[in-house]
C-alpha positions as CSV (number, residue, x, y, z in Angstrom):
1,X,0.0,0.0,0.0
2,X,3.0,2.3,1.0
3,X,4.6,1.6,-2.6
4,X,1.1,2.3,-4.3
5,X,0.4,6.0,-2.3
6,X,3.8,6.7,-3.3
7,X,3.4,6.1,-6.7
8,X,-0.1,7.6,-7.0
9,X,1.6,11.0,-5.0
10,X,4.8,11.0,-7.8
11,X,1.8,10.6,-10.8
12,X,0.3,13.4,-9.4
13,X,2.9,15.5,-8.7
14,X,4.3,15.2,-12.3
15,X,0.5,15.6,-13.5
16,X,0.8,18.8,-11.9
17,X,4.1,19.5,-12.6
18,X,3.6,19.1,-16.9
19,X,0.0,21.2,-16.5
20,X,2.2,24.4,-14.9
21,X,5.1,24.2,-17.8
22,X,2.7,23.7,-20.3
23,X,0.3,26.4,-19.3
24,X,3.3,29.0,-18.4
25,X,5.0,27.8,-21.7
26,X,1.4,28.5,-23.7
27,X,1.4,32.0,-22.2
28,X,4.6,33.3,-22.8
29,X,3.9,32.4,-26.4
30,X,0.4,34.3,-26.6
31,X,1.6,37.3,-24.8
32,X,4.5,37.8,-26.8
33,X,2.9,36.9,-29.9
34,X,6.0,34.4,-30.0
35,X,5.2,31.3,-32.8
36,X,2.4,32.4,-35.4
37,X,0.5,30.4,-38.4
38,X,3.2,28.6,-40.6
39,X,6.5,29.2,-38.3
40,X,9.3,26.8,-38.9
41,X,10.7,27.4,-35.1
42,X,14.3,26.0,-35.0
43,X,14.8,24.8,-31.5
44,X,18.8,24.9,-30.4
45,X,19.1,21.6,-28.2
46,X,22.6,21.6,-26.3
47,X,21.6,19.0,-24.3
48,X,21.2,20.2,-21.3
49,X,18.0,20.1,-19.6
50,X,16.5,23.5,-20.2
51,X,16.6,23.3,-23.7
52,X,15.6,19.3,-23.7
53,X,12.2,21.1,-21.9
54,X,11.8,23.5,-24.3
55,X,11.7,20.6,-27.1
56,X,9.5,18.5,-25.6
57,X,7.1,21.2,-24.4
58,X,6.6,22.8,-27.9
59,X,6.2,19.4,-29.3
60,X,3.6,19.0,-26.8
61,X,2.1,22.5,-27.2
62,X,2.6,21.6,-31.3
63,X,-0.4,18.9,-31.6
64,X,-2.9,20.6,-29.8
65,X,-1.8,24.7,-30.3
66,X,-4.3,26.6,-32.1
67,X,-1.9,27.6,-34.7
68,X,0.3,25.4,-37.6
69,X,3.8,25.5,-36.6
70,X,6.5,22.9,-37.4
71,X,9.5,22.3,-35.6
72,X,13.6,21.5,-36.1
73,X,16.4,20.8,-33.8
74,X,19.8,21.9,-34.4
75,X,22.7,20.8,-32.2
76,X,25.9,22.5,-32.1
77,X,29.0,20.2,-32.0
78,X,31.6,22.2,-30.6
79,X,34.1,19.7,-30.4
80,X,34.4,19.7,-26.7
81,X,36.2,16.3,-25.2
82,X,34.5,13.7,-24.6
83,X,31.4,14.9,-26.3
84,X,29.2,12.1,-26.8
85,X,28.2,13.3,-30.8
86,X,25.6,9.8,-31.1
87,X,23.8,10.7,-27.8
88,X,21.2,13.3,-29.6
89,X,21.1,12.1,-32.8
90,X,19.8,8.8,-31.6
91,X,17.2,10.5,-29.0
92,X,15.9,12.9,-32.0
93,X,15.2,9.8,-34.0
94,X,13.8,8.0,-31.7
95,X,11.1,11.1,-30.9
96,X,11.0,11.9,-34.8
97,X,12.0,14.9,-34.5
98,X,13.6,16.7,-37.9
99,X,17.3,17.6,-37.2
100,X,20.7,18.7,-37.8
101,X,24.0,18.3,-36.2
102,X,26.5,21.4,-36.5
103,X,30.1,20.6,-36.4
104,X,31.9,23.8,-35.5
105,X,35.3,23.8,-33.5
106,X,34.5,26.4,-31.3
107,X,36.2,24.8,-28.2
108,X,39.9,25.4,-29.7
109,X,38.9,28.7,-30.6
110,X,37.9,29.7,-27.4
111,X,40.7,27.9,-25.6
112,X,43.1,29.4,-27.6
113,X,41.3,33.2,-27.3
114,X,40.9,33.0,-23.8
115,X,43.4,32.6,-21.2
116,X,43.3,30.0,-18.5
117,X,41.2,30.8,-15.3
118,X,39.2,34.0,-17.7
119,X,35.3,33.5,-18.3
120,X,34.7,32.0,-21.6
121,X,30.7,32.4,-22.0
122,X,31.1,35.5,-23.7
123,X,32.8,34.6,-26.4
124,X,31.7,31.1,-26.5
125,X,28.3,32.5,-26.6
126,X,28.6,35.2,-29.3
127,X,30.3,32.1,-31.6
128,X,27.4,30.0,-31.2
129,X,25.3,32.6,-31.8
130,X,26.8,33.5,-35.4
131,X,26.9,30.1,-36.5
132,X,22.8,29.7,-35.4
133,X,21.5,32.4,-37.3
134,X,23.8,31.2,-40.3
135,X,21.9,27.4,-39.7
136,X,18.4,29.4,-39.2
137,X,18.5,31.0,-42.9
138,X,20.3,27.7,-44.2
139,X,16.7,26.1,-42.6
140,X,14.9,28.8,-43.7
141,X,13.6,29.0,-40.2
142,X,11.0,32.0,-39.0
143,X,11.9,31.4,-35.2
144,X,15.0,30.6,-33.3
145,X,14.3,29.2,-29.8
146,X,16.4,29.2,-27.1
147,X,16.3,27.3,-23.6
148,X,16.7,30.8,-21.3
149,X,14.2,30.8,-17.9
150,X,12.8,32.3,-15.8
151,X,15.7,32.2,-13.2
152,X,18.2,33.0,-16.4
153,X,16.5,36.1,-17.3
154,X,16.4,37.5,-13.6
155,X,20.0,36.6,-12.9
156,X,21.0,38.5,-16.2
157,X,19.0,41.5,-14.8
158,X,21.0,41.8,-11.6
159,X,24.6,41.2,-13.6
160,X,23.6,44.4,-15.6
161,X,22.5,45.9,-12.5
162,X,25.8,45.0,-10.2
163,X,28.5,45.0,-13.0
164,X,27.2,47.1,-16.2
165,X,25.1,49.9,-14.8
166,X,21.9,49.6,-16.7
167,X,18.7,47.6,-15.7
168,X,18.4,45.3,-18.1
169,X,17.3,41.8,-18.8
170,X,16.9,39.0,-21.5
171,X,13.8,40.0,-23.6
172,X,11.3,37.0,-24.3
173,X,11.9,38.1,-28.1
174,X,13.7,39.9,-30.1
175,X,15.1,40.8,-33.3
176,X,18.8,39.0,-34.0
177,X,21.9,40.9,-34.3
178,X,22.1,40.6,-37.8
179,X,18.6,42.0,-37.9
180,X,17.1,38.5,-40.0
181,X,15.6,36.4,-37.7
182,X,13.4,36.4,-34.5
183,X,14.8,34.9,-31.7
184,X,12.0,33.7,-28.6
185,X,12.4,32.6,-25.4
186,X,9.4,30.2,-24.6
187,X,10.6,29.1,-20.9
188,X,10.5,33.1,-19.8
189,X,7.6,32.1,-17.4
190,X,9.2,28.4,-16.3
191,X,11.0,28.2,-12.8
192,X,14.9,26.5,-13.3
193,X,13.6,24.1,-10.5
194,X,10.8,23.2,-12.2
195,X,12.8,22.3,-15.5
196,X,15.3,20.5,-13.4
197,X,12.3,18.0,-12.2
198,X,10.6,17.7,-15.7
199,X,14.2,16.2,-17.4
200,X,13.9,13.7,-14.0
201,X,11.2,12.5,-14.7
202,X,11.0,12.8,-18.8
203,X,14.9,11.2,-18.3
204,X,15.9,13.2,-20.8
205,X,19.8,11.8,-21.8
206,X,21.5,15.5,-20.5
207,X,24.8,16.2,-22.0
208,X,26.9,19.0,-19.5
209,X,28.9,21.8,-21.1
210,X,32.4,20.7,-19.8
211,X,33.8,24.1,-21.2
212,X,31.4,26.6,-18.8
213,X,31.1,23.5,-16.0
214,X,34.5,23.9,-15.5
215,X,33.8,28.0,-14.5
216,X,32.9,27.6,-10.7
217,X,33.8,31.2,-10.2
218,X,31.3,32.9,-12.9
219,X,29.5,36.2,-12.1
220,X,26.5,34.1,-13.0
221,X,26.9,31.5,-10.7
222,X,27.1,33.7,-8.0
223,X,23.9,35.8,-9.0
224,X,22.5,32.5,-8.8
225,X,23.3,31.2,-5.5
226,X,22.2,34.4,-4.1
227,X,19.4,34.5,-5.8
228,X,18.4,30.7,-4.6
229,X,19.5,32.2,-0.8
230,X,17.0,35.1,-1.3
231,X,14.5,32.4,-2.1
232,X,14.9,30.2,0.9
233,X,15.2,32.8,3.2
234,X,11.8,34.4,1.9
235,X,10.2,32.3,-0.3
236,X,8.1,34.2,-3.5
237,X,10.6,36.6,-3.6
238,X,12.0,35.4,-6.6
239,X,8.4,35.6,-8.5
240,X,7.9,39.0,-7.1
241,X,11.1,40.5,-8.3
242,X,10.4,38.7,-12.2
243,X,6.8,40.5,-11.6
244,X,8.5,43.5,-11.8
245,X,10.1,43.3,-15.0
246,X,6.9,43.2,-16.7
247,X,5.9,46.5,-14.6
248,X,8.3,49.3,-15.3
249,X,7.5,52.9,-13.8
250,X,10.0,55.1,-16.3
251,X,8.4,58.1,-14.6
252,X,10.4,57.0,-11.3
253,X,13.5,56.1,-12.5
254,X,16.5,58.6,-13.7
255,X,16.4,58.1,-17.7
256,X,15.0,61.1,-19.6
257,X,15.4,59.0,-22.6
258,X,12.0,57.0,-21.4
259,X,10.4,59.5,-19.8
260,X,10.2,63.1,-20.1
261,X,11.5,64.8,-17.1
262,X,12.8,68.2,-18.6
263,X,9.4,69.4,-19.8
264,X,7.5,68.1,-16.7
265,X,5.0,71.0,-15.3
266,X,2.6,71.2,-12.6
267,X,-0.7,71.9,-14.5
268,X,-3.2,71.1,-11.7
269,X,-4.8,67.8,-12.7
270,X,-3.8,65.0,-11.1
271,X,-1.4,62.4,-12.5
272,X,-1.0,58.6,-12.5
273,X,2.8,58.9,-12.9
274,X,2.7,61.0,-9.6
275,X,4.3,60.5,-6.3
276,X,3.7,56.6,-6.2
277,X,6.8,55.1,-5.2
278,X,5.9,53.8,-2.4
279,X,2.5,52.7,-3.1
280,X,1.8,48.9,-1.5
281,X,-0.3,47.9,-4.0
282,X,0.6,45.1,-5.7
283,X,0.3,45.1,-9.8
284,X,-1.8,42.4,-11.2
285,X,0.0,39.6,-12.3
286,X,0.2,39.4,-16.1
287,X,0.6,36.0,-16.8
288,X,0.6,32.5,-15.2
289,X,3.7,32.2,-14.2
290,X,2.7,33.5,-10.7
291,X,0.1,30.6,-10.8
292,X,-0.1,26.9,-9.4
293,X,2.9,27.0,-7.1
């Protein structure tokens, strides 16, 4: 009987579990207008288990979605050792999904670039980066997706906020730097910690980056571990802080670019961009992602 409750409480946690990614997965999409009628959305599988969600949620979302879209995987061999190359390849044929495996030496390039003990995401990221929008017009793809989170998009928010000076995070879309393709973030509602328990119990075959693994000392890693020791000291403060990205006041900030301070004048009517900075109201949420926690 033990065995048998425990089984039933793991079916219905996962139940529950696939119900939230799929519903925050489905809004992101509708709010930001991300895959429309006749998209070819190339989906950029490393391997790891964020983007191994992201494929298997959109082929989920694909069957029953109320618009046409098809999707392909691409896979970027960058000759890391001890890659296994036959480990995706054999799971993308086994779930029929259309492919193609990149070969591109990037890891000697980086290695020799960078010298020992420096970051290498920035670089190794920017070459990856070139070489998928190259595959995406090859493909002839509409849509580039890409495995980013919720957690990802805050932690780049508070890097630009503690090392570059600007608030600024990872838009769910935008426009590629060579101004041809649309790149989307599905997962910009998903919780890390819920991805992490999805490839569990999907048992998707993950494949770690050796070249950033092998970073213990990134800026991002430490944004994260503060950001995970905000959330267990005060739990919902992580979904509080990404509520606030969606709810900008430019009228209390300090950029006249967004909001126009210089010609501001008293006329006697009252305002709703006044003296609210320390109102305790609580914006609406926008989306599900504050939902079904």
């Amino acid at each position: 009987m033990t065995t048998y409750k425990a089984f039933h409480k793991a079916s219905f946690e996962a139940n529950k579990l696939a119900k939230r990614l799929y519903r925050q997965v489905g809004q992101a999409i509708a709010d930001f207008r991300m895959i429309e009628d006749g998209d070819l959305v190339m989906v950029a599988l490393s391997g790891g288990k964020d983007s191994h969600g992201l494929l298997d949620i959109l082929l989920g979302l694909k069957t029953r979605a109320p618009v046409k879209f098809e999707l392909v995987a691409v896979n970027l061999d960058q000759k890391q050792p001890g890659f296994p190359a036959e480990v995706l390849p054999r799971y993308l044929e086994e779930r029929g999904v259309p492919y193609r495996i990149v070969e591109e030496d990037t890891y000697a390039v980086v290695k020799r670039v960078i010298p020992e003990g420096k970051t290498a995401c920035s670089l190794c990221s920017r070459l990856r980066r070139g070489i998928l929008y190259r595959v995406a017009s090859e493909l002839g793809a509409s849509k580039i997706a890409l495995g980013h989170h919720r957690d990802d998009i805050l932690a780049t928010f508070f890097l630009n906020l503690f090392y570059g000076g600007q608030l600024k995070a990872m838009p769910p879309k935008l426009v590629s730097d060579d101004g041809r393709h649309i790149v989307i973030r599905p997962l910009a509602y998903c919780a890390e910690e819920d991805l992490a328990a999805w490839a569990k119990i999907r048992d998707f075959p993950i494949i770690p980056c050796n070249l950033c693994g092998s970073q213990p000392n990134l800026q991002r890693a430490a944004v994260g571990r503060m950001l995970k020791e905000w959330e267990k000291k005060y739990p919902g403060r992580i979904e509080t802080m990404f509520r606030a990205l969606a709810h900008v006041a430019p009228s209390h900030l300090l950029d006249a670019r967004l909001y126009d301070f210089v010609h501001l004048r008293a006329d006697g009517e009252p305002r709703a961009d006044g003296d609210i900075a320390f109102d305790t109201e609580v914006p609406p949420a926008r989306a599900a992602f504050v939902e079904g926690r």
